[in-house]
C-alpha positions in Angstrom: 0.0 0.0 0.0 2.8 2.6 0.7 4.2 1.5 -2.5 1.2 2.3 -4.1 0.7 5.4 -2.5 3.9 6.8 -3.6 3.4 5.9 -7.1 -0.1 8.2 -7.0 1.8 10.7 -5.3 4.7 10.4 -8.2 1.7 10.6 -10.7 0.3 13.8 -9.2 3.7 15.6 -8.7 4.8 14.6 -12.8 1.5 16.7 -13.7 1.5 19.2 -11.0 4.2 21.8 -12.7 2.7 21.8 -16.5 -0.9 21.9 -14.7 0.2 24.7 -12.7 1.7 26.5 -16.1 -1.7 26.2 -17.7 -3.4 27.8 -14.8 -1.1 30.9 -15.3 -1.0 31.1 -19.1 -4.8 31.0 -19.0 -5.0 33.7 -16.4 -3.0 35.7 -18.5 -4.1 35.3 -22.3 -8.2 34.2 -21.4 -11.1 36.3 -20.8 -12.0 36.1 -17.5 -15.1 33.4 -18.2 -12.6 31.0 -20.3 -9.8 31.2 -18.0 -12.0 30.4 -14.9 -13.3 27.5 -17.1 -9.4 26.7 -17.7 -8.4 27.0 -14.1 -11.5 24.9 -12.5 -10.6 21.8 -15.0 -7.0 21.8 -14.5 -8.0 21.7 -10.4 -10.6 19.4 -11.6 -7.7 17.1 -13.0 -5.2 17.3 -10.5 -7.6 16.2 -7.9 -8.4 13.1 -9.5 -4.9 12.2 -10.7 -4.9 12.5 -6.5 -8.3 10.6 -5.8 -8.9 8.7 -8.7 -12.2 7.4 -6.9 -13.7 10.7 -7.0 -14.5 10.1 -10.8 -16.9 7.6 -9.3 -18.9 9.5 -7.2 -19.3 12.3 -9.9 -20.6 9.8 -11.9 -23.3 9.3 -9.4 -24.3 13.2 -9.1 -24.1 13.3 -13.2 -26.8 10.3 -13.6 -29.6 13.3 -12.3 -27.7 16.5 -13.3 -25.7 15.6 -16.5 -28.2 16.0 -19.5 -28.1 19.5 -18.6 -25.8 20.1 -21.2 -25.6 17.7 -23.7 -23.6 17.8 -26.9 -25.5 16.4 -29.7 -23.4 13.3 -31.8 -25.3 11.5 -35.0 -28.8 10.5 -33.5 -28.3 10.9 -29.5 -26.4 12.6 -27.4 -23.2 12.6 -25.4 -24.0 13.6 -21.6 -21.8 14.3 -18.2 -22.6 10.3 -18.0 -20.8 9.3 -20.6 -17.7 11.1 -20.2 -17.5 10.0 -16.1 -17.9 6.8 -17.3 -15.0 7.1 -19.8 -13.3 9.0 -17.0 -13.7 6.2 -14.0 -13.0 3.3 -16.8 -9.3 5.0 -18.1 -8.3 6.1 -14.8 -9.2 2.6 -13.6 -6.5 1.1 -16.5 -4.1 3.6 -15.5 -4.1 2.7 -11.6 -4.0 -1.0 -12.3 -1.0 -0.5 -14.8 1.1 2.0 -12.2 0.2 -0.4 -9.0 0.5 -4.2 -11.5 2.2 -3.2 -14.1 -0.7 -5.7 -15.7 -4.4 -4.7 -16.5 -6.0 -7.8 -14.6 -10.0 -7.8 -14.5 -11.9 -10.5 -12.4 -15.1 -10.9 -14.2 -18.3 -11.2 -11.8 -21.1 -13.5 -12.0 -23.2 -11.5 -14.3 -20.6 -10.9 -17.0 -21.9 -14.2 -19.3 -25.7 -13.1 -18.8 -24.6 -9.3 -20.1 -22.4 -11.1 -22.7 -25.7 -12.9 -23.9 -27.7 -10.3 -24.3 -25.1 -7.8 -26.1 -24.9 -10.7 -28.4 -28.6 -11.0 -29.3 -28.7 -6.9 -29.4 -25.9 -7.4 -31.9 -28.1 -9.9 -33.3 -31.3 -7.8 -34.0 -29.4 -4.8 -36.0 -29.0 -7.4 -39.0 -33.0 -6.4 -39.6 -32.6 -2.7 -38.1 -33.8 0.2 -40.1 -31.0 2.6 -38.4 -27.4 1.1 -37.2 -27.1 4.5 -35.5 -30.2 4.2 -33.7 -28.9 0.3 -32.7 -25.6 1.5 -31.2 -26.9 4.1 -29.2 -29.2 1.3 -27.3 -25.9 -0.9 -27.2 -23.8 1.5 -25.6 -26.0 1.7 -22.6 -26.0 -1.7 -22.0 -22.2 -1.5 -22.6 -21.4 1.2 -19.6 -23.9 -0.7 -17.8 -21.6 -3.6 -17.8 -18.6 -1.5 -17.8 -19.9 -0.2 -14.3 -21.0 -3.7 -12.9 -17.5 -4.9 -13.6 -15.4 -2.0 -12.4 -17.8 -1.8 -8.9 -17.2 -5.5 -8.3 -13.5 -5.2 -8.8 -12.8 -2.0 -6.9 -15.5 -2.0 -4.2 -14.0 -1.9 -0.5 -15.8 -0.9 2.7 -14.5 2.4 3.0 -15.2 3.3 -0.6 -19.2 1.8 0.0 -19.9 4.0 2.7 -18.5 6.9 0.3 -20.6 5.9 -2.7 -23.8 5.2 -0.5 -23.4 9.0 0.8 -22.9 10.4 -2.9 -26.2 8.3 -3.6 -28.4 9.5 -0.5 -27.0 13.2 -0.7 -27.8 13.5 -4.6 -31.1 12.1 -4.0 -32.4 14.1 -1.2 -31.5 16.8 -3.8 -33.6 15.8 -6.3 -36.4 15.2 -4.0 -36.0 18.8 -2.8 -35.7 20.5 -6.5 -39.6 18.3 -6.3 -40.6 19.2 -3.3 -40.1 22.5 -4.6 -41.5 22.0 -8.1 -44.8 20.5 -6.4 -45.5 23.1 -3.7 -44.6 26.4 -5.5 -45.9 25.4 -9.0 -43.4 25.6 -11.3 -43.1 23.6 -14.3 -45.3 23.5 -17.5 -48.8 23.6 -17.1 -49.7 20.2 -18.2 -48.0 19.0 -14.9 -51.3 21.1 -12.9 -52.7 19.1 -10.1 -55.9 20.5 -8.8 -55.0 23.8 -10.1 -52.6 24.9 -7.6 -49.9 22.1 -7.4 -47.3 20.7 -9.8 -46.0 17.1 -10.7 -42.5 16.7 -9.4 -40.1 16.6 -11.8 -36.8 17.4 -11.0 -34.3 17.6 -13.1 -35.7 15.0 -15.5 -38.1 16.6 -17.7 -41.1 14.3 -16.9 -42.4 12.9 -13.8 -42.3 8.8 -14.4 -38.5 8.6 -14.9 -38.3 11.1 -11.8 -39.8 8.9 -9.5 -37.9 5.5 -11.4 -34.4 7.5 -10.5 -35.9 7.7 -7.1 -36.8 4.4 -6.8 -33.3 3.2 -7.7 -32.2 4.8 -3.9 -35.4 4.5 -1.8 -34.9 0.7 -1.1 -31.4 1.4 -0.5 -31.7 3.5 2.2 -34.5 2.0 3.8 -32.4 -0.9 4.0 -29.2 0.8 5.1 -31.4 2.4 8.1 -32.7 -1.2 8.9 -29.5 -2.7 9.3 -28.3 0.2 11.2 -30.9 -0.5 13.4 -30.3 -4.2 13.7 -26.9 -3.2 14.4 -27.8 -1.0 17.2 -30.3 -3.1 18.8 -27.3 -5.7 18.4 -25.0 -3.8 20.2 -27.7 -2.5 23.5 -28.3 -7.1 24.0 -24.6 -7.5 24.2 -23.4 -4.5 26.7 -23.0 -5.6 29.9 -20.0 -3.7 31.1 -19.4 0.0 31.1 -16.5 -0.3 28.9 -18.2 -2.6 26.6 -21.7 -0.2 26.5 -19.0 3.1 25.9 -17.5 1.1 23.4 -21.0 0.3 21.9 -22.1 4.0 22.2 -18.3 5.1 20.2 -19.5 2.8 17.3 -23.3 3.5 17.6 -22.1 7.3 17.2 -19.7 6.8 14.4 -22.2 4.7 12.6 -25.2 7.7 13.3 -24.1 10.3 10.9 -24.7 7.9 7.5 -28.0 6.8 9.3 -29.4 10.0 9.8 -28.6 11.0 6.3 -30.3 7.4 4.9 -33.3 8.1 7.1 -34.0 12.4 6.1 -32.9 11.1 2.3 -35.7 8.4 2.9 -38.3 11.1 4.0 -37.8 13.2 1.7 -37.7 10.5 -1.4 -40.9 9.4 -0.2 -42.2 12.8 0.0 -41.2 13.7 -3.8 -42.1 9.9 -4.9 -45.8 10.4 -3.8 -45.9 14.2 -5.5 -44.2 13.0 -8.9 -47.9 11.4 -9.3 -46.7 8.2 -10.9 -48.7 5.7 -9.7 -46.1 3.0 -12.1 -43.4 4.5 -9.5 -45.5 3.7 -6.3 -46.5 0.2 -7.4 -42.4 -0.5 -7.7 -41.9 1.9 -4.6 -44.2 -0.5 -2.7 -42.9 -3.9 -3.7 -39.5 -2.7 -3.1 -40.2 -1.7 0.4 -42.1 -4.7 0.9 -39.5 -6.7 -0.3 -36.8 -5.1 1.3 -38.6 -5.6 4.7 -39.5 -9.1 4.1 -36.1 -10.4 3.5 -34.5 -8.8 7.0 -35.7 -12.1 9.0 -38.8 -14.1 10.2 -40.0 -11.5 12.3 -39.9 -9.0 9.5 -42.5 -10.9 8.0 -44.8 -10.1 10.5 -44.0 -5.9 9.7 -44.6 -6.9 6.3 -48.5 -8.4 7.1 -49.1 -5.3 9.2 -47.8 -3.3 6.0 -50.5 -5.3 3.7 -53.1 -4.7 6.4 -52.3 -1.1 6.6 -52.4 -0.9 2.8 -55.7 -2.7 3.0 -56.8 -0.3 5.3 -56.0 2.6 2.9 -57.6 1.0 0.3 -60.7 0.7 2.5 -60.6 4.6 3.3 -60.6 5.6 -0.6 -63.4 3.5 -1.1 -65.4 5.0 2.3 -64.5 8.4 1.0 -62.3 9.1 4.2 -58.8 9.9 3.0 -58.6 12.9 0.2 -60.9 12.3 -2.7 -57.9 13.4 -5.4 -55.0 10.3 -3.8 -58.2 7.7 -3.6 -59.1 8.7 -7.2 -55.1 8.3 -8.1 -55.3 4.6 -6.3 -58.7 3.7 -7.7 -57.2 4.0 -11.2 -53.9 1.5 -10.5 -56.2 -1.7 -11.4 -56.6 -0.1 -15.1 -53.1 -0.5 -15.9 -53.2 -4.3 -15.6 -56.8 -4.7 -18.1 -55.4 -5.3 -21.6 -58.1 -3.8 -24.4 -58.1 -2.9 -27.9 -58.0 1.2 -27.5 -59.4 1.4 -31.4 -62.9 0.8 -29.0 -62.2 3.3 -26.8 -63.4 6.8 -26.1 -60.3 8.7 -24.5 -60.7 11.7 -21.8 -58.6 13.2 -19.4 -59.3 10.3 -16.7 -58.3 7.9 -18.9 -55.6 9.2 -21.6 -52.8 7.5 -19.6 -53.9 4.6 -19.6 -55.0 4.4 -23.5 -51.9 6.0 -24.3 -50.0 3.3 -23.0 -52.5 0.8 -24.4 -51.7 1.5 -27.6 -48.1 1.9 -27.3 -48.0 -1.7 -26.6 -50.3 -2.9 -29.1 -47.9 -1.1 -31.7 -44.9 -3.2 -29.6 -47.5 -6.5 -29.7 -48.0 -6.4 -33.7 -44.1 -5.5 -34.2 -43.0 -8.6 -32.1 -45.7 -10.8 -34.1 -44.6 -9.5 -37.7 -40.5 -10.5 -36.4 -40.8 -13.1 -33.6 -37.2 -13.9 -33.6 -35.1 -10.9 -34.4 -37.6 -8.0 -33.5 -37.5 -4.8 -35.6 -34.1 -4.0 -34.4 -32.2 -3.0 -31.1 -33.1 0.7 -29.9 -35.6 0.9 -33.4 -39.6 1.3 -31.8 -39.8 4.8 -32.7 -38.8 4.4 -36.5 -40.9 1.1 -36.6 -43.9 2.7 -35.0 -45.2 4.8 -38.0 -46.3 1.6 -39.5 -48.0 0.4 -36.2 -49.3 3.2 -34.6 -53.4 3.4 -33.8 -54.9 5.8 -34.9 -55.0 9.2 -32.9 -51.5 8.2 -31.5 -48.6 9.1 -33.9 -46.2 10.0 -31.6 -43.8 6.9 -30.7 -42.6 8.6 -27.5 -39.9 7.0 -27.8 -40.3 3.3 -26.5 -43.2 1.1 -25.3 -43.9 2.2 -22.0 -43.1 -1.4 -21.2 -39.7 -2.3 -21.8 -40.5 -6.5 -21.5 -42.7 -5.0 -25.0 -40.0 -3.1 -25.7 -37.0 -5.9 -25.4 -39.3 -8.1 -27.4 -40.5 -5.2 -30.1 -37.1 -4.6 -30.8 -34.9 -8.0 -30.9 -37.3 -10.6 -31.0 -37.9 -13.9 -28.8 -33.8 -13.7 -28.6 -33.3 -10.8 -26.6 -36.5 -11.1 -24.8 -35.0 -14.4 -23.3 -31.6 -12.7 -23.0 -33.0 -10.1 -21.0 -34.7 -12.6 -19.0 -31.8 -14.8 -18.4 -29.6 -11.2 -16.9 -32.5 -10.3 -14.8 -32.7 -14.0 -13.1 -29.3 -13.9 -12.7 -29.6 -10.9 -11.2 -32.2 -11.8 -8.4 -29.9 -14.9 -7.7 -26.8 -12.6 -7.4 -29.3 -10.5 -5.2 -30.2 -13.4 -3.2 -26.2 -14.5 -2.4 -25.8 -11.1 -1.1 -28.6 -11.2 1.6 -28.1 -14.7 2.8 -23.9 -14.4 2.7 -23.0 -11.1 3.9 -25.1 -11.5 6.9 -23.7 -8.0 8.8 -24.8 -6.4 5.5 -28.1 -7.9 5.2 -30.0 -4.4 5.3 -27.8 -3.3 2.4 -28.4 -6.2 0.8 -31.7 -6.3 1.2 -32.0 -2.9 -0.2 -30.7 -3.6 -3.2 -32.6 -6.5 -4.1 -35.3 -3.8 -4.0 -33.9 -1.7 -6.5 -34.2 -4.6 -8.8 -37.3 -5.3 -7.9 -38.6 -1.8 -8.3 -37.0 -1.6 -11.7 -38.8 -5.1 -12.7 -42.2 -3.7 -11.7 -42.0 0.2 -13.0 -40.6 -1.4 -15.4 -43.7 -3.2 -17.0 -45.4 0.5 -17.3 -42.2 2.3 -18.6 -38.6 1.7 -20.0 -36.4 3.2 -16.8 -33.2 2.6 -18.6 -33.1 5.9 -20.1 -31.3 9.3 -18.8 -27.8 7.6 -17.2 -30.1 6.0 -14.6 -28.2 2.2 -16.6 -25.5 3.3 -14.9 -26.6 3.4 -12.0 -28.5 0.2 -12.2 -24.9 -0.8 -13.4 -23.1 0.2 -9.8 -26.3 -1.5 -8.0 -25.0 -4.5 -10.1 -21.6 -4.5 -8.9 -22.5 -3.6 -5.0 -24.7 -6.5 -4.8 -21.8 -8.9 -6.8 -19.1 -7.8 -4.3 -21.5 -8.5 -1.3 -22.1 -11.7 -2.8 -18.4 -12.5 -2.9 -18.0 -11.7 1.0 -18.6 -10.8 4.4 -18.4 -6.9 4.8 -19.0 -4.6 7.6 -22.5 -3.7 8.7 -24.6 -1.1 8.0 
């Protein structure tokens, strides 16, 4: 390690002079915007030539804040989350040739089951209309396993704790920009709720993959608080002696700060998740939590039947007319999204233009798959396809199915549907290794076999792997494969 350390050090002090010699000859010859813009990315880069890791937890703050300024390249775009990806992959290399001399990658679990389906993507663009369109949808899946595999290999427990904070601190941010969207009304005015409110947004344009980036942290912490609280109850059964309890009260206090921060994140996710108004995101919200609860121990199963009777009992107000008539009229519409019908039959209205709308975005994604059954219409192609299936009154593609099992299928066929199925089994499994073998982590664990099972269940109303949130699925990937590996420290 000291080794190491003085090689970084080396590193830093080789590019710390001609750094330094930029920083002056841009203070000189540069306008006073540019040479700022000079001096921050030269600091920028000497910092992490010092901390490589920092790369990573950028990465995690440019998943919500880095389409702000995107730079337009053939079809799509090139955002912050591309280049930190590039940036935590080549300073990755670099470390591993200074420290081994050797670029050595252990390849997780999942590796085979991402292999698969990049091969049956690969596949589908042999029918594709657009080969540009194709290799944008490939690339995603490519940093998502370029992230899995660099936060299996690199993960430690220090470095955890580090990225959990980067995730709880950038999402209590976005849930605050909602908060803030919701109560003072700002936004465009198709986000109205009853006239004086606004659909949380954040920084994501609309409100569904708002709550699904969201969702991708609320299990998390729930389950980090949980196993701090195991931990602490833990610690209370086994002090006996005064040193032992101050020593117990030392590590409860160390262990408080991250816990207080998981639980006010928490609140204030939940807070924004219910005033985003997606009721796709509180169907995965609520299976996640569930889950999450569920698989702390036997007696959490008994929390989880006083969370179905309480949700029973809520269900029981809407219908009695006791809780507000606008959140019962929200939950009395969840049932339509799982009644399949022909929208050509249909009379649309504002109470019911969701629902249609996403009716007939997958009957377009149905009558694609059933025209090519094997191949699909080509990897990242719905949109260009649609024209030729939409229903009428609903030209506009959107995008993608609103149902990315559709979507999979619409676009590469009984192939990459089973590909996709085959990663996302593996993926439970992986999940399931990391409860049940890193039992001080269980909590953690546990919280992020509820990201996947959020994903899986928003997932059937919407396609979440859009906006950098695959990469973020990517490091939940990799935190779950190196619990899997291990024991590791509670949380």
């Amino acid at each position: 390690m000291i080794q190491v350390e003085r090689l970084r050090q080396n590193t830093f002090l080789v590019w710390l002079a001609p750094t330094l010699a930029l920083i002056a000859g841009a203070l000189i010859l540069l306008p006073l915007t540019s040479a700022l813009a000079v001096v921050g990315g030269a600091l920028a880069l000497l910092a992490l030539l010092r901390w490589p890791e920092l790369a990573l937890y950028l990465l995690i703050f440019a998943v919500p804040y880095g389409s702000w300024f995107p730079i337009p390249v053939s079809v799509g775009n090139l955002t912050a989350v591309d280049f930190c990806v590039a940036l935590v992959l080549a300073l990755w290399v670099a470390r591993m040739i200074v420290k081994d001399r050797a670029i050595v990658i252990r390849w997780p679990p999942l590796t085979g089951p991402f292999a698969l389906l990049l091969f049956a993507a690969l596949l589908s663009t042999t029918v594709a209309l657009s080969l540009q369109y194709a290799a944008k949808e490939i690339v995603k899946w490519i940093e998502m396993l370029a992230m899995y595999v660099y936060v299996a290999n690199t993960l430690d427990e220090q470095k955890l704790r580090r990225v959990l904070t980067a995730l709880f601190v950038a999402g209590a941010s976005e849930a605050a920009i909602g908060i803030y969207q919701f109560l003072f009304h700002v936004g465009p005015e198709g986000f109205t709720l009853f006239g004086r409110f606004m659909r949380a947004f954040g920084t994501f344009e609309q409100p569904n993959p708002y709550a699904g980036y969201l969702e991708l942290i609320i299990p998390v912490a729930l389950g980090v608080l949980i196993g701090f609280l195991r931990a602490g109850a833990g610690f209370r059964a086994r002090g006996s002696g005064s040193q032992e309890v101050g020593l117990s009260f030392y590590t409860l206090a160390i262990r408080l700060a991250p816990a207080l921060l998981a639980a006010a994140s928490l609140a204030l996710m939940l807070a924004a998740l219910l005033m985003s108004w997606s009721r796709g995101a509180w169907l995965g919200a609520a299976g996640a939590l569930v889950v999450v609860v569920v698989l702390q121990g036997r007696r959490a199963l008994v929390l989880a039947g006083g969370a179905a009777g309480l949700l029973a009992i809520v269900v029981l107000l809407s219908n009695l007319n006791i809780i507000p008539s606008e959140i019962a009229a929200r939950f009395s519409g969840v049932e339509d999204y799982f009644t399949v019908f022909d929208v050509r039959g249909v009379k649309v209205d504002d109470s019911n233009y969701a629902v249609v709308e996403r009716m007939a975005h997958w009957q377009a994604a149905l009558e694609m798959f059933a025209d090519h059954p094997v191949l699909g219409v080509g990897i990242g192609n719905y949109a260009l396809a649609y024209p030729v299936y939409a229903l009428p009154g609903w030209s506009d593609p959107l995008g993608h199915a609103h149902n990315y099992y559709l979507n999979i299928a619409a676009e590469a066929g009984l192939i990459g549907l089973f590909a996709y199925g085959i990663l996302w089994l593996a993926a439970f499994w992986q999940g399931w290794r990391a409860v049940f073998r890193s039992a001080p982590a269980r909590g953690l664990a546990a919280g992020l076999v509820g990201v996947l099972v959020a994903l899986s269940i928003h997932n059937g109303f919407d396609n979440l792997f859009v906006h950098g949130m695959y990469v973020q699925v990517g490091l939940v990937l990799g935190m779950t494969a190196w619990l899997s590996a291990g024991p590791a420290a509670p949380f």
